[in-house]
N, C-alpha and C positions, 0 to 999 in steps of 0.2 A: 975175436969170436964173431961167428956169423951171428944174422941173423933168426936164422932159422937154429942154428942152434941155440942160441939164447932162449928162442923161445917153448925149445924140448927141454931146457933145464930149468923154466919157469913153471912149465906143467910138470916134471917131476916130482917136482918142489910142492905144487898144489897137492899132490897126490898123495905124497908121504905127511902133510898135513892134517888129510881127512884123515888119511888110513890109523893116525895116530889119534886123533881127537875123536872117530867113532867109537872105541872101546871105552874109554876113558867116559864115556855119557852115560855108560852103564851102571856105573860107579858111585852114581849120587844118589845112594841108597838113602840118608835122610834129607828131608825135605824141610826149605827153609821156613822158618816162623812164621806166621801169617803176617805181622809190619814189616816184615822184611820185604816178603811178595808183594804187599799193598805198594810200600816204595819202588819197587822197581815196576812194577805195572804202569804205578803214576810217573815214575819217568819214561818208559817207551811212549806214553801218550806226551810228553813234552817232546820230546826228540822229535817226532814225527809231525809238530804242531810245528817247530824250529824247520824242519826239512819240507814242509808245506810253505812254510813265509819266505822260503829263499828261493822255491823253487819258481813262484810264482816272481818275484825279483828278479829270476833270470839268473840266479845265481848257483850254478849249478854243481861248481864243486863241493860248495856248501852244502845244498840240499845232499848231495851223494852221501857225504860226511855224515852227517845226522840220521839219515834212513839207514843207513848202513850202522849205525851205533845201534839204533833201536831194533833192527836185525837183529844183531848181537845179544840184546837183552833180550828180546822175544824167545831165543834160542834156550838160553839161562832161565828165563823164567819158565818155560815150557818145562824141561827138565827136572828143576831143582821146585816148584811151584805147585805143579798140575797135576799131583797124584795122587 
């Protein structure tokens, strides 16, 4: 496989991702408990405390790792949290 193709079946890939995952946002009609939110708040503030301490380490696949987790839960709590 090329390159270039490799990388037209990597963006398809993303595409069919979102295209799947944006309907499916709509769908979190009820909203989690409010400990449930408080926990998952107080972890995007660790992750990003972890993705601050590595980043500054120079450690950067680490930092990626952990900002991108807290991404993820920022998403979720956004969503499922903030209504």
């Amino acid at each position: 496989m090329t390159e270039q193709r490799g990388n037209k079946i990597k963006k398809l890939i993303a595409i069919l991702a979102v295209a799947l995952a944006i309907p499916t946002m709509g769908f979190a009609e009820e909203q989690y408990p409010k400990e449930i939110c408080k926990q998952m708040y107080d972890t995007i503030g660790v992750f990003l405390q972890i993705a601050d301490k590595a980043w500054k380490s120079q450690d950067e696949e680490k930092a990626l790792l952990y900002s991108t987790a807290a991404a993820n839960y920022a998403i979720v709590y956004e969503t499922t949290c903030k209504r």
